[in-house]
N, C-alpha and C positions, 0 to 999 in steps of 0.2 A: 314609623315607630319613633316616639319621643326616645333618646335619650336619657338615662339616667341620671342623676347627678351623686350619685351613690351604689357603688357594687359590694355588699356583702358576700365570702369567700366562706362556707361555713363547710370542713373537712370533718365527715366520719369516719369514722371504724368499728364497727358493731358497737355504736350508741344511739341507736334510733329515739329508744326512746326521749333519749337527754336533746338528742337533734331534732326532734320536735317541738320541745320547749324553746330549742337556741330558735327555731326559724318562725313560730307562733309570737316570740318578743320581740322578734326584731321587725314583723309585718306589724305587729301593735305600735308600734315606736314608729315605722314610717307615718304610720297613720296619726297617730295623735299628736306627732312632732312635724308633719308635712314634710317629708324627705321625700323626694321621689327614687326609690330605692329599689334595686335589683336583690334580689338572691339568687347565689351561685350556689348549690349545693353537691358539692361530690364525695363520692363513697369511695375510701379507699381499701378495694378488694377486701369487704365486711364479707361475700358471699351470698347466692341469690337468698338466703332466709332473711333478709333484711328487705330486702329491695321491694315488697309490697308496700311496708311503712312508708318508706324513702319516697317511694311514687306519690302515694295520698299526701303528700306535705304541700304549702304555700311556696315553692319553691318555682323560681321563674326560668330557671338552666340546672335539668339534673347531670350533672356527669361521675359514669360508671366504671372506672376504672377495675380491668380485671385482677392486678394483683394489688397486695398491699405496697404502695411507694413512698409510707410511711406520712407524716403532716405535712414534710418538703416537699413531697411530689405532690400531695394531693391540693395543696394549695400551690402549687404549681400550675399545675392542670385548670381550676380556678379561676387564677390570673388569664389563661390563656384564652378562657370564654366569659369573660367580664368586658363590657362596656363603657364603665366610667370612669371618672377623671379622678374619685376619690374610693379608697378602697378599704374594706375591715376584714381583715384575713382572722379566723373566729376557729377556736375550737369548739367541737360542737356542742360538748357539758356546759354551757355556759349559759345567760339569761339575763339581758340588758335591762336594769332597771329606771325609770322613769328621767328623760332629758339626756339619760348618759350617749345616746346616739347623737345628737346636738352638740353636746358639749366637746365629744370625740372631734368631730366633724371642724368647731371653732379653731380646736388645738391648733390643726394642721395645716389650717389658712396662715398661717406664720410662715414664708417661706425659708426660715432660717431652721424649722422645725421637720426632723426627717419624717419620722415617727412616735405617736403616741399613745397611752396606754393608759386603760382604767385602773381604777381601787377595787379587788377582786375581794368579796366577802364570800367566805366558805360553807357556811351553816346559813341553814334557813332564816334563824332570828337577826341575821349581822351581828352576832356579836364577834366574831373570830376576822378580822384581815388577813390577806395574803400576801406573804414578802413583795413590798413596792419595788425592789429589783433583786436581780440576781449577785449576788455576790461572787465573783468571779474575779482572778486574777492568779498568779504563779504563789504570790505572797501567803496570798488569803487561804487558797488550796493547800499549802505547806502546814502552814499555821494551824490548819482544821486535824493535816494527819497527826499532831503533835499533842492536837489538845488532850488537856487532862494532865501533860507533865509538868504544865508550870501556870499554874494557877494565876498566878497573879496579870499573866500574859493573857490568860483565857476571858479574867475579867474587864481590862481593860479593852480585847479584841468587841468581845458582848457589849460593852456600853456602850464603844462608838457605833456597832451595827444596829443597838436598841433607839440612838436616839437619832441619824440616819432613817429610820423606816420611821418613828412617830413624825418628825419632820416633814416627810412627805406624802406619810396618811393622811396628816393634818392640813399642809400648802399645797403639796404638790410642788411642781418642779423641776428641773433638769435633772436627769439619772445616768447612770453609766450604760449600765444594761437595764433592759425593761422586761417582766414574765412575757410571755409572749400565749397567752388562753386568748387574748383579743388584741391586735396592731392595727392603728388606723393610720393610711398614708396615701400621699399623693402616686399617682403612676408617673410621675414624671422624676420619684426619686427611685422607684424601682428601676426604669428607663435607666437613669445614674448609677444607681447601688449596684445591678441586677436582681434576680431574681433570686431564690431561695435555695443552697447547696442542696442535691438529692442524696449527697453519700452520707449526709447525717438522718440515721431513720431515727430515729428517736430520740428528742431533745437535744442541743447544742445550735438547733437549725437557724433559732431564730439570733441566739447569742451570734454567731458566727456572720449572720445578715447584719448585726447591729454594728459591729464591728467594721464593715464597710459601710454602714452609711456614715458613722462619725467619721471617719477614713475620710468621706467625701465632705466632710466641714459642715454636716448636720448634726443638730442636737437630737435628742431624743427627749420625751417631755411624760411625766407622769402627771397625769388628770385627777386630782385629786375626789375632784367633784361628778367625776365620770363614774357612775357606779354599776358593777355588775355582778353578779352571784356566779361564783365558777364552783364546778362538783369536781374538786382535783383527786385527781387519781380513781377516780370509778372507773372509766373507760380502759387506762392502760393494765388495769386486773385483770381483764377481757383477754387479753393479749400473752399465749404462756411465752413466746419470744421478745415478749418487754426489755427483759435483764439483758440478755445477748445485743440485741438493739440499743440501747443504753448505753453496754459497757463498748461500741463498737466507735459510736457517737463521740464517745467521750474521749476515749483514743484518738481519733480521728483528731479534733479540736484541740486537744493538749500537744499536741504533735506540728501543727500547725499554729499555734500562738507562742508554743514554748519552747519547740524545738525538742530532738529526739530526746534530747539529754535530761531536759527541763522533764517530757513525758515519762524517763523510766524513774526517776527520782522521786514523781507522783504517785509510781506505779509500783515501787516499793514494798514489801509486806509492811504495813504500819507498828509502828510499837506499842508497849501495851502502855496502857494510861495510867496517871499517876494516880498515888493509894487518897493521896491530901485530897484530891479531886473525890473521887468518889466519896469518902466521907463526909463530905458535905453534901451528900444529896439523899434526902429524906426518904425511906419506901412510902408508897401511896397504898391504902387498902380500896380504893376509886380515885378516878381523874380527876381531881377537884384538889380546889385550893379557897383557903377564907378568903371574904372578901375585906381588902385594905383599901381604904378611902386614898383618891388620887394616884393609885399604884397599876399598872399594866401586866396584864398574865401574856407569857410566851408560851407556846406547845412547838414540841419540836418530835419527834423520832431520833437527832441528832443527841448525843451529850454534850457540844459545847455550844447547844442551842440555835445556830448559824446555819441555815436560814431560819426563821418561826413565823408563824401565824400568831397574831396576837390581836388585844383586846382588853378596854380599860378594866378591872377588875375592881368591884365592889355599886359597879351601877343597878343591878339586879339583883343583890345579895351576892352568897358567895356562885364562887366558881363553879360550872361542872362541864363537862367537855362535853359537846351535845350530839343529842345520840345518831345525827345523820351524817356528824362529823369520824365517831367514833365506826359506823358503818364501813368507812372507806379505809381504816386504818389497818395494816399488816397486822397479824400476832407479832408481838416485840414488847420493848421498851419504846412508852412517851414520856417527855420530858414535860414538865410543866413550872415556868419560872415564875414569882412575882419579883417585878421591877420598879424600880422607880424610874420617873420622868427624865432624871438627869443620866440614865440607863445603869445606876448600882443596883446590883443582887439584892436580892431581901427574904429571900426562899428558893429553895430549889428541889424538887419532888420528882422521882421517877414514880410512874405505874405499870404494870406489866398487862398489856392489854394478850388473852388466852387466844 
């Protein structure tokens, strides 16, 4: 049996359907890109009402994992029965669009380069980006519990982070941290890094893996030009133990980056936000915003916008937050900013989605 030169790692949990799509683009992309490419497909304890789906797929290694061991385990287990030399560890909402599996693949021939990561557009049309990386640090997380008291601290935080992600939508680039919906890497830096912590079930898994490969004197590289459609947050609604999983993760990693002291100080009841701040932010009667020549729209769930999705505003006329987008979104507050390039405010609009 040939050899792979490519093992795709794609983890479910009751998203068949979305894993259908992720393992239909990516056999299309072997094909029309000439990869000779494996897929790894495993379910992580979705339960047998899934597993008819899961069988009938393009999938070249099903593995069944009986409980949920969350993304880390399940791309764990993955790694474990993969073949190649070169790896995309894939959630499974995802849907590699046209060269980005190539271009994945180029990044990582750099052996200076640990890990590298696509331009994740959210909505079907591309108009929405997803944060080119995670913002993460003691500082930045302090900063967020505070936002809204000092405004002028909030606006400077937002510009540098607005022009930070246009920067690397637009180049691409070395990043601190990368989202982790798609990681393309050699095994010979996992071999070095290890493999992926299992006590984070939910998010932090891959921050905390990043963390050791730079540790080990590798970059991490955002792909500008690597393009793939992610359906964020559909899968983990599915999930009523999300939030517990999450807040578990999250502890877990603030604990270990920051130290206990650093973790209770995070974990603080928050105070309440400043009056200046809120005043400034317009009620929406819809998720929309006019369209300004040159100017970039943010969407957030957040009030000091940190992380967002965004997108140039006024290419299609005006704004409106699109409805597959608006699909996936909690009942709350969304925020929706227009920005300028050099990342100054220029609108800021809550809507209260029911």
């Amino acid at each position: 049996m040939t050899s792979p030169h490519l093992s795709a790692v794609v983890v479910n949990h009751r998203s068949a359907a979305e894993a259908a799509d992720c393992v239909r683009s990516l056999r299309e992309a072997f094909a029309r890109e000439r990869v000779e490419g494996e897929i790894v497909l495993v379910d992580s304890g979705s339960g047998p009402g899934e597993r008819p789906a899961l069988e009938s797929m393009a999938a070249d290694v099903r593995v069944f994992l009986e409980e949920n061991r969350g993304y880390s385990g399940g791309v764990n287990a993955g790694i474990a029965r993969s073949r190649a030399p070169r790896l995309f560890l894939c959630n499974a909402d995802v849907v590699f669009q046209a060269e980005a599996v190539s271009r994945l693949l180029r990044a990582i021939e750099d052996p200076a380069v640990g890990a590298a990561a696509p331009l994740c557009f959210w909505d079907a049309a591309g108009q929405l980006r997803l944060p080119p990386e995670a913002p993460v640090g003691f500082r930045g997380e302090l900063a967020e519990r505070y936002a809204g008291r000092f405004p002028s601290l909030d606006a400077r935080r937002f510009a540098a982070f607005a022009r930070r992600s246009l920067d690397l939508w637009e180049r691409g680039g070395d990043a601190r941290h990368l989202a982790g919906a798609v990681l393309a890497v050699r095994r010979e830096v996992l071999e070095r890094a290890g493999v992926f912590d299992e006590r984070f079930l939910f998010e932090y898994e891959e921050t905390e893996w990043e963390d050791r490969v730079r540790a080990a004197g590798l970059r991490l590289r955002f792909e500008a030009q690597a393009r793939i459609r992610h359906l964020f947050a559909r899968s983990s609604s599915r999930n009523p133990d999300t939030e517990r999983r999450r807040t578990e993760s999250r502890r877990l990693y603030r604990e270990r980056r920051y130290g206990r002291l650093g973790r209770v100080l995070l974990e603080r009841p928050a105070p309440s936000r400043g009056r200046l701040a809120a005043e400034r932010v317009r009620r929406l009667g819809e998720p929309s915003l006019a369209a300004r020549a040159g100017a970039w729209v943010a969407v957030s769930t957040s009030p000091s916008l940190i992380p967002f999705a965004g997108g140039p505003l006024g290419d299609h006329g005006d704004f409106r937050l699109p409805a597959d987008v608006l699909a996936s979104l909690r009942s709350g507050p969304v925020y929706l900013r227009a920005f300028a390039r050099d990342g100054r405010t220029l609108e800021t609009g809550v809507w209260e989605k029911p």
